[in-house]
C-alpha positions in Angstrom: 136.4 156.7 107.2 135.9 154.4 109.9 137.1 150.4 108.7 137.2 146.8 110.6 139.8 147.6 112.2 138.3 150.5 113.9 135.4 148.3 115.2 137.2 146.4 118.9 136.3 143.2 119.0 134.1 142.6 122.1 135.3 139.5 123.8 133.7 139.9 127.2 130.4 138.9 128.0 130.2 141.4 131.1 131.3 144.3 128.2 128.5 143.4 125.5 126.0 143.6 128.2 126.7 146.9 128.8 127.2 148.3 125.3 124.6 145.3 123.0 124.5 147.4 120.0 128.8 147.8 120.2 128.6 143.6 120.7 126.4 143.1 117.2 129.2 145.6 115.4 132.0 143.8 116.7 130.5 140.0 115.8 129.5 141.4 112.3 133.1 142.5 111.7 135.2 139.7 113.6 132.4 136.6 114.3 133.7 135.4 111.1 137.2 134.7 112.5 136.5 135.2 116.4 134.0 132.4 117.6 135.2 134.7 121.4 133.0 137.5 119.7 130.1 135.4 119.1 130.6 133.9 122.6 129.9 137.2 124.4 127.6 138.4 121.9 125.3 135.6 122.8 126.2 135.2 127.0 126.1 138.9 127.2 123.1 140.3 124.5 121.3 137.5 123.0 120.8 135.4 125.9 119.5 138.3 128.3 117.6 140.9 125.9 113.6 140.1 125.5 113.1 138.1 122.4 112.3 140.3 119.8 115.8 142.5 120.4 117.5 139.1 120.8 116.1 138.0 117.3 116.7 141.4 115.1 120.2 141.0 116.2 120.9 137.3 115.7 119.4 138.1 112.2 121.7 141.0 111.4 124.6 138.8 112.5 123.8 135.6 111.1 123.0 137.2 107.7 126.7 138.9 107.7 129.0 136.5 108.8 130.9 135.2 106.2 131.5 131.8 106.7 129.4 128.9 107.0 131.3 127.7 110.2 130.8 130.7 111.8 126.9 130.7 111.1 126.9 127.3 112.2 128.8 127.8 115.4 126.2 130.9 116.1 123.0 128.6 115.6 124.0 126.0 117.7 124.6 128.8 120.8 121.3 129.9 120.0 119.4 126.4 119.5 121.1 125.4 123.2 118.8 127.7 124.3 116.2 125.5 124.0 116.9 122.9 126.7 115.0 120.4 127.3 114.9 119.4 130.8 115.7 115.6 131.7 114.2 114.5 134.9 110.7 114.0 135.6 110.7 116.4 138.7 112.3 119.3 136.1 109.7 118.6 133.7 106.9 118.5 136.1 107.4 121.8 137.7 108.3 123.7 134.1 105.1 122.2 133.0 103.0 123.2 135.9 104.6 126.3 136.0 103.9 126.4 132.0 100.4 125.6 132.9 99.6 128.3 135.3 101.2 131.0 132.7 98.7 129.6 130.0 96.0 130.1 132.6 96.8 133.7 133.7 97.0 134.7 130.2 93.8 133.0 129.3 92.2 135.0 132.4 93.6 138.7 130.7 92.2 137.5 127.6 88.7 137.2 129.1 89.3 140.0 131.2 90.0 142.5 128.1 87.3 140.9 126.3 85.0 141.5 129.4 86.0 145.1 129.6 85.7 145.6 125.7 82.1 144.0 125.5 81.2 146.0 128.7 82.6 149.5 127.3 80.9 148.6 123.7 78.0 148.4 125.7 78.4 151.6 127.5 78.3 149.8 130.8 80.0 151.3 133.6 81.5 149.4 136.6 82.3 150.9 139.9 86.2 150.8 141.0 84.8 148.0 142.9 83.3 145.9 140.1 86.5 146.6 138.1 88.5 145.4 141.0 86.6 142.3 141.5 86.8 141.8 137.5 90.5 142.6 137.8 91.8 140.3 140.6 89.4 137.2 139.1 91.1 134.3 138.1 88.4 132.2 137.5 88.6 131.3 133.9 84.7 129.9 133.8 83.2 132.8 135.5 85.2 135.2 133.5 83.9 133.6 130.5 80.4 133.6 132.3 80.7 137.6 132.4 81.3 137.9 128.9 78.0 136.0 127.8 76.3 138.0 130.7 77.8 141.2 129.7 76.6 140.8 126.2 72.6 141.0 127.3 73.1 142.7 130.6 71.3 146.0 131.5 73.8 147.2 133.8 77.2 146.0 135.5 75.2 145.0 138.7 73.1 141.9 136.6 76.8 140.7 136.1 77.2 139.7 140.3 73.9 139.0 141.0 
């Protein structure tokens, strides 16, 4: 029977990086009494993983350790995350560069709409038209396609 002491404790950030799922056993078993654990668990899995891996496995973690301070310690690695830049010229740029993600999304929002309205329909496009629809990133005349693709007779009434 495997116990605690058969777990290693993962200590280097390089290591959990390569083995994650080996980094959340070792800070469940030592991140009580080894903040190093938790240290490489975060610079080496939670930091790097995409968001929902990164959150399972704080969970799992946070919900065994067996000490407040150690719980503690863990949440305040993980709410660092959040910076929040200083200088104006920081913030401009993450905000513009904010900006332009909210747009892009927006625009494959009305694209998928566009595309479900259109296939409802039983409208066909051309490669083409899709292409055209595709590379658009014109939020008003994407939003103009919808309404038109909602009465339209064919895919050509949508360019004219």
């Amino acid at each position: 029977m495997l116990g605690p002491d058969s777990i290693p404790a993962v200590t280097d950030a390089d290591e959990a990086d390569n083995l994650p799922e080996l980094a959340v056993l070792s800070a469940v078993v030592h991140g009580s009494k080894r903040f190093d654990v938790l240290d490489a668990l975060y610079k080496g899995v939670l930091y790097d993983v995409d968001g929902e891996r990164s959150r399972l496995y704080a969970d799992v973690v946070l919900a065994a350790l067996q000490t407040e301070h150690a719980r503690s310690y863990l949440e305040a690695l993980l709410i660092a995350e959040k910076y929040e830049y200083q200088s104006s010229f920081a913030k401009k740029y993450f905000a513009e560069g904010e900006a332009r993600g909210e747009a892009r999304g927006e625009a494959r929002g009305e694209i998928k709409a566009l595309f479900a309205v259109l296939d409802v329909r039983g409208i066909t496009l051309t490669d083409e038209q899709r292409l055209r629809i595709e590379e658009c990133a014109d939020l008003a005349q994407l939003q103009e396609w919808v309404r038109l693709a909602a009465v339209a007779g064919s895919a050509d009434r949508l360019f004219d």
